[in-house]
MOPAC internal coordinates of N, CA, C and O (Angstrom, degrees):
PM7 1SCF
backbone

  N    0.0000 0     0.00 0     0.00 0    0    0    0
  C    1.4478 1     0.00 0     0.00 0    1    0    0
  C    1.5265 1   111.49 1     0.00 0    2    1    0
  O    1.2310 1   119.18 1   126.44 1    3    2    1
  N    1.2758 1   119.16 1   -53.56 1    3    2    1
  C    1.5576 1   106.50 1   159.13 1    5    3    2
  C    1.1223 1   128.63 1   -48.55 1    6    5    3
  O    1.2310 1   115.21 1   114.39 1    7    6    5
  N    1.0252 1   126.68 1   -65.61 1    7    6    5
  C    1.7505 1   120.52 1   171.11 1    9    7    6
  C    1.6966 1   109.83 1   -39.77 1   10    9    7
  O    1.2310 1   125.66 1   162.62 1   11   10    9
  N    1.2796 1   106.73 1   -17.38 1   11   10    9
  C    1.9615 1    94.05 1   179.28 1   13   11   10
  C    1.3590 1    99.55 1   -72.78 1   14   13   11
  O    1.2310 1   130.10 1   118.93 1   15   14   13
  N    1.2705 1    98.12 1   -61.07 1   15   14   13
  C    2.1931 1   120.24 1   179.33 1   17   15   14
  C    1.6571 1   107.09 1   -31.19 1   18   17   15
  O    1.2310 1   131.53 1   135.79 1   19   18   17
  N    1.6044 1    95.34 1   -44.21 1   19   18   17
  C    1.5868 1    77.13 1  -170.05 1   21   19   18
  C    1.4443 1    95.60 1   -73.79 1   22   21   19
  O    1.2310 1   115.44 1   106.12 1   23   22   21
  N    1.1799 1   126.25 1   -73.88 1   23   22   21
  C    1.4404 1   128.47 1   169.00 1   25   23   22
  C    1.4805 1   113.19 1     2.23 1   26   25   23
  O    1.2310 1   118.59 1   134.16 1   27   26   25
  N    1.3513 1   120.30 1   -45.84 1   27   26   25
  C    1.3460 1   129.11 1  -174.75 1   29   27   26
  C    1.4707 1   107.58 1   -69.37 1   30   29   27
  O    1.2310 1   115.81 1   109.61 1   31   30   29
  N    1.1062 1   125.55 1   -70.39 1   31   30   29
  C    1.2809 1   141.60 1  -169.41 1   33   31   30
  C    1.8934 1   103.01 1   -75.07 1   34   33   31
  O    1.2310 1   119.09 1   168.66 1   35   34   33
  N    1.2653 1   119.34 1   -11.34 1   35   34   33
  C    1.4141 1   102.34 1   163.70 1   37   35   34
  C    1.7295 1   119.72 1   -81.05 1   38   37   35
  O    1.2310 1   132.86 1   156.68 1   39   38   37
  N    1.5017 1    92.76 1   -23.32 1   39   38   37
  C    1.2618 1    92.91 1  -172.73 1   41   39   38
  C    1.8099 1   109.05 1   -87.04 1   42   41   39
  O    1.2310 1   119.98 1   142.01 1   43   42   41
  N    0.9392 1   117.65 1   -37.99 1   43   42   41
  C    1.6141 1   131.08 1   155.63 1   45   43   42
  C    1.3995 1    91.66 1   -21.48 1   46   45   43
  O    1.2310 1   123.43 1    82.93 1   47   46   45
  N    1.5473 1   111.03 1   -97.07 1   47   46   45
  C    1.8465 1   101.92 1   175.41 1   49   47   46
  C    1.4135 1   143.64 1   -36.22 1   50   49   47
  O    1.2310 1   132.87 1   161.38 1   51   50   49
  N    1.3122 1    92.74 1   -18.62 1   51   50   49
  C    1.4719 1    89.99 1   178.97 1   53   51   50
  C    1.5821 1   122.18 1   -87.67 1   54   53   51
  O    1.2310 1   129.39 1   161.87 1   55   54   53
  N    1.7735 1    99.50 1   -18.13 1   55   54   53
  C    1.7631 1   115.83 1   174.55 1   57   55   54
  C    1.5921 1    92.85 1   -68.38 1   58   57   55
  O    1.2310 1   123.10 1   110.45 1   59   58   57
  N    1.5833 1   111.67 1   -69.55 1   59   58   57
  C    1.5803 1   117.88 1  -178.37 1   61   59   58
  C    1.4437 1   105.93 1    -4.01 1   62   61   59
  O    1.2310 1   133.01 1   101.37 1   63   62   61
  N    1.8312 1    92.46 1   -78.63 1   63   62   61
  C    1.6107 1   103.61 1  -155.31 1   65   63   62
  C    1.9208 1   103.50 1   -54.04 1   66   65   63
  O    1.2310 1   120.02 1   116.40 1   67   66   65
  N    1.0795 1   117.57 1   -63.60 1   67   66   65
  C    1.7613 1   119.35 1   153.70 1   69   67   66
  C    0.9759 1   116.83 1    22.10 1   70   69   67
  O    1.2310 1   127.28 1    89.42 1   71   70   69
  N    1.2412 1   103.59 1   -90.58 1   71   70   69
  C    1.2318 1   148.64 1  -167.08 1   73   71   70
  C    1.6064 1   115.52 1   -57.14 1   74   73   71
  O    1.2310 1   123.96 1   135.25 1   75   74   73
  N    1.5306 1   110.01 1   -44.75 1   75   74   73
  C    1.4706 1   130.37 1  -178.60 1   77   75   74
  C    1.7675 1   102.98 1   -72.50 1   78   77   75
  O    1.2310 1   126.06 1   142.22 1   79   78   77
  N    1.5826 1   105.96 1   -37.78 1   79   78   77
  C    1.5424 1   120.34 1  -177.47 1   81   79   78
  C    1.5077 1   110.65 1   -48.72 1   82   81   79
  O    1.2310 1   126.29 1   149.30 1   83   82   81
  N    1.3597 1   105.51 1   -30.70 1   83   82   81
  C    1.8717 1   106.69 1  -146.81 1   85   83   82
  C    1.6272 1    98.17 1  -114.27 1   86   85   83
  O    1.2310 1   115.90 1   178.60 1   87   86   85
  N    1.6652 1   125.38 1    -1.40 1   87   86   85
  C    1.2914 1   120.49 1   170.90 1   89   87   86
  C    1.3795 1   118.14 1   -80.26 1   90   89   87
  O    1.2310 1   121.29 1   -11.52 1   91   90   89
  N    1.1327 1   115.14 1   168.48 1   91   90   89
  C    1.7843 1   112.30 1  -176.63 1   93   91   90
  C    1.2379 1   108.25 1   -81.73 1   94   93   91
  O    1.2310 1   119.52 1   -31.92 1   95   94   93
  N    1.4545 1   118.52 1   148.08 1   95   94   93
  C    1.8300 1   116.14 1  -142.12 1   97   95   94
  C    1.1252 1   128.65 1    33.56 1   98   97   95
  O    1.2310 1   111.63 1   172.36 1   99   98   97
  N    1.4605 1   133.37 1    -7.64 1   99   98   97
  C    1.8153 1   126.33 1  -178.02 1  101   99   98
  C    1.4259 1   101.89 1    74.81 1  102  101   99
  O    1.2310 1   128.73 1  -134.75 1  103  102  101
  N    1.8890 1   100.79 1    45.25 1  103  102  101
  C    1.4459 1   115.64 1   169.02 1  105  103  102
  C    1.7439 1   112.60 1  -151.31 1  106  105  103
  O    1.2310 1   115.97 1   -42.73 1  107  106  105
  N    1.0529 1   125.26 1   137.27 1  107  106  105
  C    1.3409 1   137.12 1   163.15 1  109  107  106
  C    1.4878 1   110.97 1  -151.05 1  110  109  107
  O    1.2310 1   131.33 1     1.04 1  111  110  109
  N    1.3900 1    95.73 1  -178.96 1  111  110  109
  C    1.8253 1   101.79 1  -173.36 1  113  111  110
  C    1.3612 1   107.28 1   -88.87 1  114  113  111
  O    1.2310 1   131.04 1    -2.07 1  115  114  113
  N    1.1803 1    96.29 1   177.93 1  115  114  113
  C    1.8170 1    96.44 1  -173.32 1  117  115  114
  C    1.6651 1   112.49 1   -83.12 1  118  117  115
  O    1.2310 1   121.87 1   175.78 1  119  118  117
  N    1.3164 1   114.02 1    -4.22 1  119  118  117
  C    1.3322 1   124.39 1   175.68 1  121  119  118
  C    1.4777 1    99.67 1   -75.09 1  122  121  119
  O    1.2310 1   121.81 1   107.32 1  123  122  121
  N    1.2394 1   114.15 1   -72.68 1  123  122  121
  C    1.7203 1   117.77 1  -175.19 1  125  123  122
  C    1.8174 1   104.79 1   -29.33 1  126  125  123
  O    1.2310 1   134.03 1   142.73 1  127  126  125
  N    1.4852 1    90.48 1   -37.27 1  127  126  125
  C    1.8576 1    84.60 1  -162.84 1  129  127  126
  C    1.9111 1   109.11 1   -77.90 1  130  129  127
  O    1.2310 1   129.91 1   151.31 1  131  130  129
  N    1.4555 1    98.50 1   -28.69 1  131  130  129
  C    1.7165 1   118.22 1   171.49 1  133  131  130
  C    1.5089 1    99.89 1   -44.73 1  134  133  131
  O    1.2310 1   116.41 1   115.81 1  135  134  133
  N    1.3297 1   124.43 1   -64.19 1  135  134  133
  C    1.3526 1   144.42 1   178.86 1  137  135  134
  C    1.6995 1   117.89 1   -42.97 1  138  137  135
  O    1.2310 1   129.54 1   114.64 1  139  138  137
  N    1.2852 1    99.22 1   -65.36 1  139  138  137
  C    1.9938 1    85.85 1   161.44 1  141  139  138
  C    1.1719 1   134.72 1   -60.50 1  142  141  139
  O    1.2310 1   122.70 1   146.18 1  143  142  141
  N    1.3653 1   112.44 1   -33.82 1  143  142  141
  C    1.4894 1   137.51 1   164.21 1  145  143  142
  C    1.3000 1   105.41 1   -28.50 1  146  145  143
  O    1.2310 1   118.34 1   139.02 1  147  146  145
  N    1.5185 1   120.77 1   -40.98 1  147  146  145
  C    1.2482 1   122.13 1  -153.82 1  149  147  146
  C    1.3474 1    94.38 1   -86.35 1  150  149  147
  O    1.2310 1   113.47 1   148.63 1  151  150  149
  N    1.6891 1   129.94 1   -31.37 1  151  150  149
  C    0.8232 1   143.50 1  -171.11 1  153  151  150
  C    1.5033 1   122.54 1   -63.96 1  154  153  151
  O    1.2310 1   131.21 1   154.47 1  155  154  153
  N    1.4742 1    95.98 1   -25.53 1  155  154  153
  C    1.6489 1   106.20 1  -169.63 1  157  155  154
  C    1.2912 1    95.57 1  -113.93 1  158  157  155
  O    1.2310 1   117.18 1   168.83 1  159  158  157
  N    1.5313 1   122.98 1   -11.17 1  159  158  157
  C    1.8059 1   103.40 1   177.94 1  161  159  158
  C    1.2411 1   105.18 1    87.50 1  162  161  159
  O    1.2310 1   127.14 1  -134.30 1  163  162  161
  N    1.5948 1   103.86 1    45.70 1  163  162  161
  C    1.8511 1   102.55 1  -174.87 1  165  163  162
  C    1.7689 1   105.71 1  -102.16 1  166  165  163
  O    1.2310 1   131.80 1   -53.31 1  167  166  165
  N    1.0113 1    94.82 1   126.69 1  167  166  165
  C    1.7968 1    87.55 1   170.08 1  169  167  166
  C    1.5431 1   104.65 1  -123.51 1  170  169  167
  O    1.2310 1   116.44 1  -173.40 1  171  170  169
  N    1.2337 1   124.37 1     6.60 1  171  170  169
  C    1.5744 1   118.18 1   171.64 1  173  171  170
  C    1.8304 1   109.42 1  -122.95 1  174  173  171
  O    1.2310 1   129.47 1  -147.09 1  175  174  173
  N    1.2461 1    99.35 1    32.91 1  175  174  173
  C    1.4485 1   103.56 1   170.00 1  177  175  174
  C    1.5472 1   124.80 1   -38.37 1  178  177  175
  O    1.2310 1   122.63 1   110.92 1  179  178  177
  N    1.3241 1   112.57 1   -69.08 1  179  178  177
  C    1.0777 1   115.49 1   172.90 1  181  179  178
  C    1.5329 1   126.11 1   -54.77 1  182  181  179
  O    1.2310 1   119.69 1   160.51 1  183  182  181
  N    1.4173 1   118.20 1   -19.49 1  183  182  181
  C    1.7265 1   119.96 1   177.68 1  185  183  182
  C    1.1807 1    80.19 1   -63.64 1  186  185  183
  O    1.2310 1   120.87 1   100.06 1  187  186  185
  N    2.0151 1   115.93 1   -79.94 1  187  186  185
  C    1.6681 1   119.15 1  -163.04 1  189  187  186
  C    0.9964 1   107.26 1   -20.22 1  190  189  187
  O    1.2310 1   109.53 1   110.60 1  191  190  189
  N    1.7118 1   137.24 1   -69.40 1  191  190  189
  C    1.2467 1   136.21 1  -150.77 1  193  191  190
  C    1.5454 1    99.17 1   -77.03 1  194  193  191
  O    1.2310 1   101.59 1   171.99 1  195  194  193
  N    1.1232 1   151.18 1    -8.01 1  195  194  193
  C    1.4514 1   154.12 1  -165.60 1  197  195  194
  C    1.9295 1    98.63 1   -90.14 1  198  197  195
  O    1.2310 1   133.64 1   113.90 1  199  198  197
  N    1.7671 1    91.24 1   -66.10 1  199  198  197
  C    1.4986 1   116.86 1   165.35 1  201  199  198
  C    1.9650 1   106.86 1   -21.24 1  202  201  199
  O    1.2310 1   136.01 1   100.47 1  203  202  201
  N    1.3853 1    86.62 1   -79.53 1  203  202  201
  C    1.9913 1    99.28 1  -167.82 1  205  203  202
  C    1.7432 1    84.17 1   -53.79 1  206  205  203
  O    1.2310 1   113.60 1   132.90 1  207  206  205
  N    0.9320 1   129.70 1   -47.10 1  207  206  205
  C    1.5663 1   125.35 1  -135.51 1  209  207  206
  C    1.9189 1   103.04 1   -86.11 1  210  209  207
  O    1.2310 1   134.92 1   165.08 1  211  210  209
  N    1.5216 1    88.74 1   -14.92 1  211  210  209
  C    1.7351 1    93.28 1   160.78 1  213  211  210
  C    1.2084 1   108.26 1   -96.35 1  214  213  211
  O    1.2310 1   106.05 1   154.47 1  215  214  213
  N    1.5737 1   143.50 1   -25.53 1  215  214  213
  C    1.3952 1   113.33 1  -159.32 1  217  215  214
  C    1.8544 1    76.61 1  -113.27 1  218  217  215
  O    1.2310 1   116.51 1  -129.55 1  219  218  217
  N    1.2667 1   124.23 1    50.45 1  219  218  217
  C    1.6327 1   122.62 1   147.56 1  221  219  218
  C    0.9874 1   115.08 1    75.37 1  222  221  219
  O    1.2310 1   122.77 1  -157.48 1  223  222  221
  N    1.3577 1   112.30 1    22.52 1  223  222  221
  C    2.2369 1   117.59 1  -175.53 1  225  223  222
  C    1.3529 1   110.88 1   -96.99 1  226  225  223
  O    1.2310 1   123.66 1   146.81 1  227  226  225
  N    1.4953 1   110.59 1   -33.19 1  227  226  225
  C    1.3440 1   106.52 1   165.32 1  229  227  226
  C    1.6286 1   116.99 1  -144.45 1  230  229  227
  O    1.2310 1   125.42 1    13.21 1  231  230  229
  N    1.1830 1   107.19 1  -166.79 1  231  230  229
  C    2.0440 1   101.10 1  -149.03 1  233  231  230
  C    2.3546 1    81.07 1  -156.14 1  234  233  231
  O    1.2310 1   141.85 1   -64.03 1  235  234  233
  N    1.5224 1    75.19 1   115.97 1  235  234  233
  C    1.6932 1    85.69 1   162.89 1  237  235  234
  C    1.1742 1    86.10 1  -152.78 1  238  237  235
  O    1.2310 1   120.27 1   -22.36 1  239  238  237
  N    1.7608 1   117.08 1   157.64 1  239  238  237
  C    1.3638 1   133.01 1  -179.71 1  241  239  238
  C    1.6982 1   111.50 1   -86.68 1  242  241  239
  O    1.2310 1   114.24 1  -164.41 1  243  242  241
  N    1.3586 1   128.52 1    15.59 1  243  242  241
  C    1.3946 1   141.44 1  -169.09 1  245  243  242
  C    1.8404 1   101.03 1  -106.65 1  246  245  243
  O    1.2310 1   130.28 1   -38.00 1  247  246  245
  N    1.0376 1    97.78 1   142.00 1  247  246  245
  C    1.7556 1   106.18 1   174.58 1  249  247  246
  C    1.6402 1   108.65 1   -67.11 1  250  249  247
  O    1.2310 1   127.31 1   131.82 1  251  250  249
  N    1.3959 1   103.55 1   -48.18 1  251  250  249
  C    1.6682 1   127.58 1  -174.26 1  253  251  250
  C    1.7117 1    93.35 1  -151.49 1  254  253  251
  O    1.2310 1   134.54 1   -50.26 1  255  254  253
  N    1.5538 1    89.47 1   129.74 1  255  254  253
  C    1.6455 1   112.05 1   161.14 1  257  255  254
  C    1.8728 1   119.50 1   -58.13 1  258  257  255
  O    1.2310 1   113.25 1   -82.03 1  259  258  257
  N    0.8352 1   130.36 1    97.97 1  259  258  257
  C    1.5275 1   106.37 1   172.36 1  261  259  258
  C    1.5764 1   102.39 1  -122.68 1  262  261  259
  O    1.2310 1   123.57 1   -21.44 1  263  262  261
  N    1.6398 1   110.76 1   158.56 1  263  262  261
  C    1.3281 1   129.99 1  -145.58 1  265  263  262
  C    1.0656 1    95.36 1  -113.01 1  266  265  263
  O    1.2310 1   112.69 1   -30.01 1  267  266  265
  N    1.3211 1   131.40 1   149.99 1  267  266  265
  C    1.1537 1   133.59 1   -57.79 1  269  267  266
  C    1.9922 1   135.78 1   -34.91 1  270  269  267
  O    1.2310 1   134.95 1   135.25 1  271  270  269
  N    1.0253 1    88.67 1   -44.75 1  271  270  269
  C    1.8151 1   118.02 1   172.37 1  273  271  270
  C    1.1853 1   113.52 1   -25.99 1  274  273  271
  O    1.2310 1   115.49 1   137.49 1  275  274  273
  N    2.0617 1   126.16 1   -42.51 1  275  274  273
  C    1.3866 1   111.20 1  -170.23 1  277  275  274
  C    1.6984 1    88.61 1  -117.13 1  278  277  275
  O    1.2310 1   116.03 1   179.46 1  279  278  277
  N    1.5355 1   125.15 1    -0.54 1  279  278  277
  C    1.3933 1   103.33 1   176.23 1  281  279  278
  C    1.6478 1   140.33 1   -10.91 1  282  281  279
  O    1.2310 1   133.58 1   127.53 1  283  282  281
  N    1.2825 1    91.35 1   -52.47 1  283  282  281
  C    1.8046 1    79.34 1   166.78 1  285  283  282
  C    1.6129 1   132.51 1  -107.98 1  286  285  283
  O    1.2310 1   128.10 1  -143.97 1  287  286  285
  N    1.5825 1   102.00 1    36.03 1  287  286  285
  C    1.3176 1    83.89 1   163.59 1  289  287  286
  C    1.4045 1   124.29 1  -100.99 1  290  289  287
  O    1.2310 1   122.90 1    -6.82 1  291  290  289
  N    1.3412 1   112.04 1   173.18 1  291  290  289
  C    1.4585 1   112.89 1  -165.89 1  293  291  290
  C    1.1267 1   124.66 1   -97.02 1  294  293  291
  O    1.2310 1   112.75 1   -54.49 1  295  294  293
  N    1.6030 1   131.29 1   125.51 1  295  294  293
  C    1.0985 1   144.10 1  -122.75 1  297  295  294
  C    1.8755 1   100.65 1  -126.99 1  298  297  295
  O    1.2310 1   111.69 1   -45.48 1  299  298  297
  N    0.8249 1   133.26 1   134.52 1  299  298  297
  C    1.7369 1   129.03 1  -133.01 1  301  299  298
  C    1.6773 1   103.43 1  -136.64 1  302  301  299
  O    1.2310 1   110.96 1   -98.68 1  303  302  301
  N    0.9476 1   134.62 1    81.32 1  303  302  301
  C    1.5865 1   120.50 1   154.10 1  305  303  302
  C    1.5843 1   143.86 1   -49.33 1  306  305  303
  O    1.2310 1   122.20 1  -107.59 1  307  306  305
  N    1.4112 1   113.40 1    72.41 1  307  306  305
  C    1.4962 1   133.66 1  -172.53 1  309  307  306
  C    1.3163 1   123.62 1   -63.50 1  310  309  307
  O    1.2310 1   129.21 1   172.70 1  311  310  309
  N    1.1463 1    99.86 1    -7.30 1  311  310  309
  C    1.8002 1   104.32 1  -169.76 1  313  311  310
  C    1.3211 1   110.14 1  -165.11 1  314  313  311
  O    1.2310 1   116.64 1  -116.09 1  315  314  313
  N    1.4544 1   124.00 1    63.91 1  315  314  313
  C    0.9786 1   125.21 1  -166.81 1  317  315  314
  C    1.8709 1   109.84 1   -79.39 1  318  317  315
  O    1.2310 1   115.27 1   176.13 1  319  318  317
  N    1.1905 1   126.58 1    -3.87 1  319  318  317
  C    1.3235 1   141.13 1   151.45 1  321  319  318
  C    1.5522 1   122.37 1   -49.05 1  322  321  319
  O    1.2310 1   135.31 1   144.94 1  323  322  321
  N    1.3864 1    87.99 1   -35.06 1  323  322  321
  C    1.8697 1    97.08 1   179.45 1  325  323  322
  C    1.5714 1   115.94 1   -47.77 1  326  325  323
  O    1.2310 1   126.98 1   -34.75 1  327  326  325
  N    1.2945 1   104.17 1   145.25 1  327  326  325
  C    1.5461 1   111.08 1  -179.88 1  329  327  326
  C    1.3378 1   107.74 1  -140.61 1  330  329  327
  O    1.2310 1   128.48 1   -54.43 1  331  330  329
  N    1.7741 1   101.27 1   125.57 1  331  330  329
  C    1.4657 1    99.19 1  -165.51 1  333  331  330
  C    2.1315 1   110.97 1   -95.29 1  334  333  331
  O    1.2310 1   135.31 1   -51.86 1  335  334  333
  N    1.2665 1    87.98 1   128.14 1  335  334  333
  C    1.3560 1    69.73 1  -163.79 1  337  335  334
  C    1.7882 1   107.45 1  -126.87 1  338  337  335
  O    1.2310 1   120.10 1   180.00 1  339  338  337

């Protein structure tokens, strides 16, 4: 079961980062990103984005994202070099 989880959550990051690649500047709000989420069957969005947002991949001015409440803040691609591995 761990080895699925990790499996799970690598691949979670790897849509994220994607995803962060293809917005204008390698920025959108945290709603836009809520919205694919839905797409991929994310229910730990906000860890992921906590996750990248400690090891320096992305940059929001929030401690923790929570949904509805921080929807529009803006969600930052810092390291688009990063490779999640």
């Amino acid at each position: 079961m761990a080895d699925e989880a990790k499996a799970m959550s690598l691949a979670h990051k790897r849509w994220i980062l994607e995803f962060m690649k293809q917005q204008p500047d390698m920025k959108c709000s945290y709603d836009t990103i809520v919205q694919e989420g839905e797409k991929h069957h994310c229910d730990t969005l906000a860890a992921m984005l906590k996750l990248l947002k400690r090891d320096k991949v992305l940059a929001y001015n929030q401690i923790f994202l929570m949904y509805p409440m921080h929807k529009d803040v803006e969600v930052t691609l810092i390291n688009p070099d990063y490779v999640v591995a």
